[in-house]
DODRENMAR-883709 format. One record per residue (C-alpha): residue number from 0; residue in one letter; x, z, y. Coordinates in nm, 2 decimals. Each point is the difference from the previous one (the first is absolute). Layout:
BEGIN
{seq = NUM, type = A, X = X, Z = Z, Y = Y}
...
// end
This chain:
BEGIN
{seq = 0, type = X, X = 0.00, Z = 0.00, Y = 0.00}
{seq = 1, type = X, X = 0.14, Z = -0.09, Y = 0.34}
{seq = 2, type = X, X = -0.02, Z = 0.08, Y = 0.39}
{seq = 3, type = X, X = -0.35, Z = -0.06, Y = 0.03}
{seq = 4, type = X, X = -0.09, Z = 0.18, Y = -0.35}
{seq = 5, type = X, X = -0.37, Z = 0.16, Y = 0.08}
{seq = 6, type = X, X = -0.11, Z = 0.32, Y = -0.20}
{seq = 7, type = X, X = -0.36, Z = -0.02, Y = -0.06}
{seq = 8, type = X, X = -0.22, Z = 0.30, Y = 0.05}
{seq = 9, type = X, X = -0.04, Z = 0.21, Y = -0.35}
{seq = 10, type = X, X = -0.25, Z = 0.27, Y = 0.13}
{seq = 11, type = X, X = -0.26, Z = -0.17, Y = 0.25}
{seq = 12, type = X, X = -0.36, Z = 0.07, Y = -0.04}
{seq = 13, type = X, X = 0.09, Z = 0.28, Y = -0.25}
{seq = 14, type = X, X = 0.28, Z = 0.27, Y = 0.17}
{seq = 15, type = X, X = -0.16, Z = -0.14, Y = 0.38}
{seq = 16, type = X, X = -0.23, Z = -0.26, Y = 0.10}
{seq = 17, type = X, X = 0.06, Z = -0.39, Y = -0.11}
{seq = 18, type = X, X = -0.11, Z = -0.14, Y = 0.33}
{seq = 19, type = X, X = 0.16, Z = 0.02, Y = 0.37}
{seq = 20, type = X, X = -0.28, Z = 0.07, Y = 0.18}
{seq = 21, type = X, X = -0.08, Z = 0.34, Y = -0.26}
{seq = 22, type = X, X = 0.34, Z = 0.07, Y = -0.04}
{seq = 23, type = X, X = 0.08, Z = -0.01, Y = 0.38}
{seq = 24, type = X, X = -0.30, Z = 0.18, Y = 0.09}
{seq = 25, type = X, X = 0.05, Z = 0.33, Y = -0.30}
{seq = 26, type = X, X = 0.39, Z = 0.04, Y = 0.16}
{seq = 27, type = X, X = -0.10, Z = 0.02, Y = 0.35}
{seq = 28, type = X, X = -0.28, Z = 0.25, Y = -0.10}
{seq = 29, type = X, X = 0.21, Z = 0.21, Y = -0.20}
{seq = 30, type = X, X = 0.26, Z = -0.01, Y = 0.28}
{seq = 31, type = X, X = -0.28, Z = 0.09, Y = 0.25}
{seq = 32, type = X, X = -0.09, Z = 0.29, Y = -0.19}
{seq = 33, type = X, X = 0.37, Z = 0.15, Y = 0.08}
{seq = 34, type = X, X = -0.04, Z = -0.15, Y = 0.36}
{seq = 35, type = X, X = 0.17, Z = 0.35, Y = 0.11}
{seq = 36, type = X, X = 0.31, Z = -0.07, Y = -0.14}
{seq = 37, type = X, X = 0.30, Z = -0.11, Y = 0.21}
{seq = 38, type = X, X = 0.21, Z = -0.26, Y = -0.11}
{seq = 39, type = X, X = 0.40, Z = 0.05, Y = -0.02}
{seq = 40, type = X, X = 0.34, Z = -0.13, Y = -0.10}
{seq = 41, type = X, X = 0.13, Z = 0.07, Y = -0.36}
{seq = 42, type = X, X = 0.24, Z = -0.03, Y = -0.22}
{seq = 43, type = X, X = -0.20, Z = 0.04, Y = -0.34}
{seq = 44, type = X, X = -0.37, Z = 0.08, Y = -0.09}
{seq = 45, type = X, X = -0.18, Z = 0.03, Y = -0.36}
{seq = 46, type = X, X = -0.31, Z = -0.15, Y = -0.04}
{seq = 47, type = X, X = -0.25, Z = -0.03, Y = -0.25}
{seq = 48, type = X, X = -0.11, Z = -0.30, Y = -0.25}
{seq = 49, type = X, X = -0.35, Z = 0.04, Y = -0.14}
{seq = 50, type = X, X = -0.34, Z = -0.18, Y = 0.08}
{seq = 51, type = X, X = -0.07, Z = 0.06, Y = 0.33}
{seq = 52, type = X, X = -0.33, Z = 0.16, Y = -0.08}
{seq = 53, type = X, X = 0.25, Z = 0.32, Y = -0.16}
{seq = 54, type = X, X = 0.33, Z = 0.01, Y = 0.22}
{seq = 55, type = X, X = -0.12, Z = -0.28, Y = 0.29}
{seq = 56, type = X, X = -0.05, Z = 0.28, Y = 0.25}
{seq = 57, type = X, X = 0.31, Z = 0.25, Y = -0.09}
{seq = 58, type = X, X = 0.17, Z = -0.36, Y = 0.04}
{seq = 59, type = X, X = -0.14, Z = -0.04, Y = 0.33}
{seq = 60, type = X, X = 0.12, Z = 0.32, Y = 0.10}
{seq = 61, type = X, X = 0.34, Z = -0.15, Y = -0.10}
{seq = 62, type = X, X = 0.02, Z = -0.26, Y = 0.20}
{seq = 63, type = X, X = -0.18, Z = 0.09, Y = 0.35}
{seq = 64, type = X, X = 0.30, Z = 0.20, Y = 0.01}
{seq = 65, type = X, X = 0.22, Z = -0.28, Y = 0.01}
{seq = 66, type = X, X = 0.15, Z = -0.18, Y = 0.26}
{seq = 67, type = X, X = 0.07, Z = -0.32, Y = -0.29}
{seq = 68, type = X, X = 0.37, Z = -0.16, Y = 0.09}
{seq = 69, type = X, X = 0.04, Z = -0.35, Y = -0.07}
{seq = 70, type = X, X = 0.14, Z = 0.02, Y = -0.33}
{seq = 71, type = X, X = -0.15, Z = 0.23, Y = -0.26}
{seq = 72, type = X, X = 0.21, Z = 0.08, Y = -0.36}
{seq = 73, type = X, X = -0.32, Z = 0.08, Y = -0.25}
{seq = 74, type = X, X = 0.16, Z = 0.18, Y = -0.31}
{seq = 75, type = X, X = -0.26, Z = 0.04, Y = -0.29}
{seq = 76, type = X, X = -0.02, Z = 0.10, Y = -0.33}
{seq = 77, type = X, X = -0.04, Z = -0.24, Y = -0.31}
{seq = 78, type = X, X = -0.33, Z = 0.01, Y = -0.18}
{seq = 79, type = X, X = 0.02, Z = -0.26, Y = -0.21}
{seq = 80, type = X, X = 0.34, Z = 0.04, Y = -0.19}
{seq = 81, type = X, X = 0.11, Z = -0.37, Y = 0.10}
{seq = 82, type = X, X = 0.34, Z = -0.01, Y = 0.16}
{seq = 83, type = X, X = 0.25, Z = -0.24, Y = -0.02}
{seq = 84, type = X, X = 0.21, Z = 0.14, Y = 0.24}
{seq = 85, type = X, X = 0.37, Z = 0.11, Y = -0.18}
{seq = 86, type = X, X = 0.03, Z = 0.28, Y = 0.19}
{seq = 87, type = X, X = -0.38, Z = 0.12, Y = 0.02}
{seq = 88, type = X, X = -0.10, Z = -0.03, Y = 0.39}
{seq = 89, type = X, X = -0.21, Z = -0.37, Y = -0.03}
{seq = 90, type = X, X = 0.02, Z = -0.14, Y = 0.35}
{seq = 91, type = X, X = -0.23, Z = -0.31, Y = 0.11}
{seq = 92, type = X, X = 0.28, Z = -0.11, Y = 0.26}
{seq = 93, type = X, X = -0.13, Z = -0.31, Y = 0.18}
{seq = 94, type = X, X = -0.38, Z = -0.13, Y = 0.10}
{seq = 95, type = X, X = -0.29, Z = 0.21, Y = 0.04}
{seq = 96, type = X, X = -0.30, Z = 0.19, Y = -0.15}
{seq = 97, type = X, X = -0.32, Z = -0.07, Y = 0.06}
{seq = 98, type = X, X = -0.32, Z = 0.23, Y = 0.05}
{seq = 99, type = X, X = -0.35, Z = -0.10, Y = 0.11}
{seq = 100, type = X, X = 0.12, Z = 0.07, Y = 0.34}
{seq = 101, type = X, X = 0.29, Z = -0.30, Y = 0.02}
{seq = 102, type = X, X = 0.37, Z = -0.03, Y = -0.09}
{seq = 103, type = X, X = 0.25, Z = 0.28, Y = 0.00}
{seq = 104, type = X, X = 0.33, Z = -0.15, Y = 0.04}
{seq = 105, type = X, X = 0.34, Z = 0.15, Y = -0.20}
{seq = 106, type = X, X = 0.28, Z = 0.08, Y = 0.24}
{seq = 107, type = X, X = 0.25, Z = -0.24, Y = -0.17}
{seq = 108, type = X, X = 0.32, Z = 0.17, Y = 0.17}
{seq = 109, type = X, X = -0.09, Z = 0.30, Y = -0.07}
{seq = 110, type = X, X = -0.05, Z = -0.10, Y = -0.33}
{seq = 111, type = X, X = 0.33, Z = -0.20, Y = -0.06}
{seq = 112, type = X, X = 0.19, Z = 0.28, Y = 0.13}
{seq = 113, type = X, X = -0.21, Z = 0.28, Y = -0.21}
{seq = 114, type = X, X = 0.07, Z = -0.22, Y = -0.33}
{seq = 115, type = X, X = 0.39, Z = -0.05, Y = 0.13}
{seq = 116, type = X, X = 0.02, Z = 0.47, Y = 0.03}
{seq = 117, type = X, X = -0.14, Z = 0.14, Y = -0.28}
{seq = 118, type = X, X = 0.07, Z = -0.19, Y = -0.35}
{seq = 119, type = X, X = -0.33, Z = 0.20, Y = -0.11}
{seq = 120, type = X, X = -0.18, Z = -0.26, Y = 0.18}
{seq = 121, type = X, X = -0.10, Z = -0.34, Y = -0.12}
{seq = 122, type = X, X = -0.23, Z = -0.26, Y = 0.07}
{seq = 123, type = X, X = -0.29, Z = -0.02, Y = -0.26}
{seq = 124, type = X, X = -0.32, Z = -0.17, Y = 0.08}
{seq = 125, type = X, X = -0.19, Z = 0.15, Y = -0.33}
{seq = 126, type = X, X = -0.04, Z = 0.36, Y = 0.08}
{seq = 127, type = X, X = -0.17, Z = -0.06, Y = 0.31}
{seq = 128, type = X, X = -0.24, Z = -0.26, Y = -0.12}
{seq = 129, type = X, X = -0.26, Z = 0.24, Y = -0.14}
{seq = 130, type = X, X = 0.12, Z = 0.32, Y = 0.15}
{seq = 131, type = X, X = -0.20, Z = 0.20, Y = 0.28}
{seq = 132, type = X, X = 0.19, Z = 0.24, Y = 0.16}
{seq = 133, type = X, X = 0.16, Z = -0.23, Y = 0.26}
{seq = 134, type = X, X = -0.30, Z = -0.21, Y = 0.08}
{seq = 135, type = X, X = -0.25, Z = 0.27, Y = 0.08}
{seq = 136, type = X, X = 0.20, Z = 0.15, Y = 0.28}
{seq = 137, type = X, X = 0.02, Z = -0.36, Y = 0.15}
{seq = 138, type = X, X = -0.38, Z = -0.02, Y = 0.18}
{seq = 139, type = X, X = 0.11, Z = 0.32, Y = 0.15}
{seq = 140, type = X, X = 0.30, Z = -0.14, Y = 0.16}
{seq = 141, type = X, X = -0.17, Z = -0.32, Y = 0.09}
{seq = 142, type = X, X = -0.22, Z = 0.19, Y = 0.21}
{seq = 143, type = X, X = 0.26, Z = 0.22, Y = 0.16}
{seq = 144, type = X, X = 0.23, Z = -0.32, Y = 0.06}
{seq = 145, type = X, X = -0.12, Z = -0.31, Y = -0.03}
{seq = 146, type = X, X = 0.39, Z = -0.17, Y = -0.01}
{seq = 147, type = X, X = 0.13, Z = 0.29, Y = -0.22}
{seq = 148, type = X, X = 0.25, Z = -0.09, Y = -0.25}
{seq = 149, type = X, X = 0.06, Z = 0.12, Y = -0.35}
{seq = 150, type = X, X = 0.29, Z = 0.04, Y = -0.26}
{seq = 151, type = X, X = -0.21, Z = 0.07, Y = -0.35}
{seq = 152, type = X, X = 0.12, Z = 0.23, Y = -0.25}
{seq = 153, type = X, X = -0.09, Z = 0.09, Y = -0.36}
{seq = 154, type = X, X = 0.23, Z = 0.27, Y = -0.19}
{seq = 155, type = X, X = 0.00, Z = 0.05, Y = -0.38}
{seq = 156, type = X, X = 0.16, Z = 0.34, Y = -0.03}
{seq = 157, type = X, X = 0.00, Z = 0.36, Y = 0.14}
{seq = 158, type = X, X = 0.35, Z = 0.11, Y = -0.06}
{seq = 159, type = X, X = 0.20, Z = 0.18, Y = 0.35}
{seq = 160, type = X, X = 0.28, Z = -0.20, Y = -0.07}
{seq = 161, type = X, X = -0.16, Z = -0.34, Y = 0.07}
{seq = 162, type = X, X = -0.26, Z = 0.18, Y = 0.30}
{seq = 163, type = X, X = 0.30, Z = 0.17, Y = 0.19}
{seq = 164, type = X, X = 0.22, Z = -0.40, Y = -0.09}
{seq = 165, type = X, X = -0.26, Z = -0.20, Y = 0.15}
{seq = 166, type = X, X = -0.12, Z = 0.28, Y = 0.30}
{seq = 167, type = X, X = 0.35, Z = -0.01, Y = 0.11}
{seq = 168, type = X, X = 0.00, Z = -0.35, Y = 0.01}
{seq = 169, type = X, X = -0.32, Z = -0.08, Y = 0.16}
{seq = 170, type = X, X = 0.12, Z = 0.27, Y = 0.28}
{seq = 171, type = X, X = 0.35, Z = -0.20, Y = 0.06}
{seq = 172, type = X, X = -0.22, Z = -0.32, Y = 0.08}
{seq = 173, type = X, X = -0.25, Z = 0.18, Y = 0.19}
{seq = 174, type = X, X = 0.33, Z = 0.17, Y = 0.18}
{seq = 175, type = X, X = 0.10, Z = -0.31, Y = 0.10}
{seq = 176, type = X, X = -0.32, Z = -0.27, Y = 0.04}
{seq = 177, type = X, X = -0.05, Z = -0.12, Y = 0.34}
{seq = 178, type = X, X = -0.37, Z = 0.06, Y = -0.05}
{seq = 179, type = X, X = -0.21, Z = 0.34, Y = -0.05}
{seq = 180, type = X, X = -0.06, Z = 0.02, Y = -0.38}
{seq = 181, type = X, X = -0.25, Z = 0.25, Y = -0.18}
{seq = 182, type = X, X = 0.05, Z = 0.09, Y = -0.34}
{seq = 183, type = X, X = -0.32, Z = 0.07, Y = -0.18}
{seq = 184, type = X, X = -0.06, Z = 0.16, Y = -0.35}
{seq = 185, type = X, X = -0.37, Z = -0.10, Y = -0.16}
{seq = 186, type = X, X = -0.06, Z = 0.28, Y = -0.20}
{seq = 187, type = X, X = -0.34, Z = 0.17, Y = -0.13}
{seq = 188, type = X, X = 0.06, Z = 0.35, Y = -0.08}
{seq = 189, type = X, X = -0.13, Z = 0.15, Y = -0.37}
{seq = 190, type = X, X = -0.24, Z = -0.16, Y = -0.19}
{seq = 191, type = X, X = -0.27, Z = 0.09, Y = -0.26}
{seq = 192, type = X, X = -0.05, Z = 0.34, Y = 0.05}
{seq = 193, type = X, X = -0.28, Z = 0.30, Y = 0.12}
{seq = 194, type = X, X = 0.03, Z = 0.02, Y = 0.40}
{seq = 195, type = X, X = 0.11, Z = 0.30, Y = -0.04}
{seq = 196, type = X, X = 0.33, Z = -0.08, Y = -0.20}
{seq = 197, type = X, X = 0.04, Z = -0.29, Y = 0.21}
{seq = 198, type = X, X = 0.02, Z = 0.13, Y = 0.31}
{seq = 199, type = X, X = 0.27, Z = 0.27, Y = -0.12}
{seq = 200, type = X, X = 0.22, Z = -0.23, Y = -0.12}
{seq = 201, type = X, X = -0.03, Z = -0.22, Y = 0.29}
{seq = 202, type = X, X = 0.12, Z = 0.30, Y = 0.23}
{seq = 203, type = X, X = 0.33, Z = 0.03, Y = -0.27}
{seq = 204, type = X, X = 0.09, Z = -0.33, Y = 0.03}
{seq = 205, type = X, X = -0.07, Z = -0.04, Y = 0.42}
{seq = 206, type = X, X = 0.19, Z = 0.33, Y = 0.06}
{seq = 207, type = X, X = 0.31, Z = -0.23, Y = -0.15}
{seq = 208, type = X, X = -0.09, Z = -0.27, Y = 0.22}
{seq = 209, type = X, X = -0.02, Z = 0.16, Y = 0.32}
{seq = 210, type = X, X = 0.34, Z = 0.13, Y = -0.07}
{seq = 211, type = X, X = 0.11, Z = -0.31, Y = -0.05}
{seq = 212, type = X, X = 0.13, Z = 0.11, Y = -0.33}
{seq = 213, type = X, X = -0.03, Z = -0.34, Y = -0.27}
{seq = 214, type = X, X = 0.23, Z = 0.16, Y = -0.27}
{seq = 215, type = X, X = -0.27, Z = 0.29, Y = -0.05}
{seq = 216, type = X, X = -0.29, Z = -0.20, Y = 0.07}
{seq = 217, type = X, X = 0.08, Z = -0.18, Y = -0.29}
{seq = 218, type = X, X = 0.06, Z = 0.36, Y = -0.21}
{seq = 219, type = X, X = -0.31, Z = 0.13, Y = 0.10}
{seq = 220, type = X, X = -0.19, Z = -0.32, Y = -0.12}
{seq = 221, type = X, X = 0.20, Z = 0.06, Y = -0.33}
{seq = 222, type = X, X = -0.03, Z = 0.35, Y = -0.05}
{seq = 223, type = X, X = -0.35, Z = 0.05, Y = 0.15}
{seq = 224, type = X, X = -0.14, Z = -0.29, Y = -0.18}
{seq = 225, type = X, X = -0.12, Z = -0.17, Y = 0.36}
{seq = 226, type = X, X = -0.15, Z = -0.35, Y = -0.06}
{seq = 227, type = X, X = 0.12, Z = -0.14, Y = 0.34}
{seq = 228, type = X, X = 0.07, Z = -0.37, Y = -0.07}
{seq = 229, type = X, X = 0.24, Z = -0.08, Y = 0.29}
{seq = 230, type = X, X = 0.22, Z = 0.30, Y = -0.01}
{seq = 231, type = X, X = 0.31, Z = -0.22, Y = -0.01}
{seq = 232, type = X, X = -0.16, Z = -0.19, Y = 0.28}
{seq = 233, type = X, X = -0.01, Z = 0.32, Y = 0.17}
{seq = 234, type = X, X = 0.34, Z = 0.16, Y = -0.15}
{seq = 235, type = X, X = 0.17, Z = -0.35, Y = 0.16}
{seq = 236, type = X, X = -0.15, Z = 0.03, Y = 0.34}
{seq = 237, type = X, X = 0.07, Z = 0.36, Y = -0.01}
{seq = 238, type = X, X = 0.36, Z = -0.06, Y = -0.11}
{seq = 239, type = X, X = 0.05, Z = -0.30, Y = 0.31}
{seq = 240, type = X, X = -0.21, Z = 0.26, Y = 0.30}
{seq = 241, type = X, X = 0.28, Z = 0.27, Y = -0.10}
{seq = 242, type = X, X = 0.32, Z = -0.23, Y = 0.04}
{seq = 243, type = X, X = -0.13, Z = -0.12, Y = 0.31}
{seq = 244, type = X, X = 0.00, Z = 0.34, Y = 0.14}
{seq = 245, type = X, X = -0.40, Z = 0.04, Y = -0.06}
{seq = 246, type = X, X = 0.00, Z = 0.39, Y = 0.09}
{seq = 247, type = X, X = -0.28, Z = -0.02, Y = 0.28}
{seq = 248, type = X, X = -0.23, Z = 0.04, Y = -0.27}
{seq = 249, type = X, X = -0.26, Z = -0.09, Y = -0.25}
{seq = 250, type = X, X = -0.36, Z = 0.08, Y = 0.06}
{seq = 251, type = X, X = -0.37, Z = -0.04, Y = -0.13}
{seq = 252, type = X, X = -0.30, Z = -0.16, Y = 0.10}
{seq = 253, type = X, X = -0.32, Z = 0.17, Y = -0.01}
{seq = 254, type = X, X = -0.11, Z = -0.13, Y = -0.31}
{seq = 255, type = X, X = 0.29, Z = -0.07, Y = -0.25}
{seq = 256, type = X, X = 0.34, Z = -0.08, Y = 0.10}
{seq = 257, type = X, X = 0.15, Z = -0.20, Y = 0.26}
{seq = 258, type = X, X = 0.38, Z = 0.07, Y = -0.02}
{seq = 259, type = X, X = 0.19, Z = -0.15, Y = 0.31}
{seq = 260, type = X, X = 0.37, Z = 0.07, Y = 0.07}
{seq = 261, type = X, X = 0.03, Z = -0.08, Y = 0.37}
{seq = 262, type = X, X = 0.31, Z = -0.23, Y = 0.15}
// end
């Protein structure tokens, strides 16, 4: 697949709505349900990746938070086990992805010079076809910036080594990029479980987020049996915010999580 290589959309009509004018309309009324929130820089933000009619509004809170740079590195988890990618991080590195809502286009320096850092990294066109992590955070940021660009991520393991490997790479191009960059994880957090378990071990593994701390993130999700799909997402962005100096803190949104580390 070349330059011009479009990914079609997996999801619409089932995790959002399959037409513009629906899905248009349901983002800018979940966003003006958090019309209170004020927008900001980042470095990093988790986000969700279910239906919109379960985590649409916790996303919303996500994102009217965000003041969305021009270039926007989605790291998410892999859900269908496809992954041709030698070193396990599947990167769609040229074209764009479409939604409902138009064309998202891949940052194709950013992407060269991702794939040219980390030897994790390789371009692989098959884990992305059918996954859904990347593409429902995309209406979101469609919304927010209309001219937003994205660098697509799907990893295949949870392992520190390869979180805190491709964190500190992502934060030497970020470092460096002439451009603002946002790193975002797209993560749900556990699964499958009463409310009531849920919601503790949701607290266990935010506490590890908001202190920026991907090595026991990814312990607690081992140890504590916590279901959350992205956690190397999470782990990696966590990983980069801390070797870019991201001490001025990790908070929540009213509902779930929003985790920003501010430049």
């Amino acid at each position: 697949m070349g330059l011009d290589a479009v990914r079609a959309p997996a999801v619409s009509g089932r995790f959002y709505p399959g037409t513009q004018r629906e899905l248009e309309r349901a983002v800018r009324e979940l966003l003006a349900a958090v019309a209170d929130a004020r927008p900001g820089p980042a470095r990093a933000a988790l986000a969700p990746h279910a239906g919109y009619v379960y985590s649409g509004l916790t996303a919303a809170h996500v994102f009217a938070r965000l003041d969305v740079p021009p270039v926007v590195v989605i790291l998410a988890p892999n859900h269908t086990g496809v992954c041709r990618a030698r070193g396990g991080a599947s990167l769609w590195e040229a074209g764009a992805f479409r939604t409902p809502l138009g064309d998202v286009t891949v940052d194709v320096a950013f992407a060269r010079a991702l794939l040219e850092a980390s030897p994790l990294v390789g371009a692989d066109h098959a884990a992305h076809e059918h996954e859904h992590a990347v593409e429902v955070e995309l209406p979101f940021l469609q919304i927010r910036r209309a001219d937003v660009r994205i660098v697509p991520l799907v990893l295949a393991w949870d392992a520190w080594e390869g979180c805190d490997l491709l964190g500190r790479a992502l934060a030497a191009l970020v470092r460096r990029w002439p451009e603002r960059v946002l790193l975002l994880a797209s993560s749900d957090l556990n699964h499958y479980e009463p409310a009531s378990v849920s919601e503790g071990k949701d607290r266990r593994a935010l506490e590890a987020v908001v202190a920026l701390d991907g090595a026991e993130l990814l312990a607690r999700c081992r140890r504590e049996r916590i279901s959350m799909c992205g956690r190397a997402p999470a782990a990696t962005v966590l990983a980069a915010s801390v070797a870019l100096g991201g001490g001025a803190g990790a908070r929540h949104a009213p509902r779930w999580c929003i985790t920003v580390t501010r430049g």
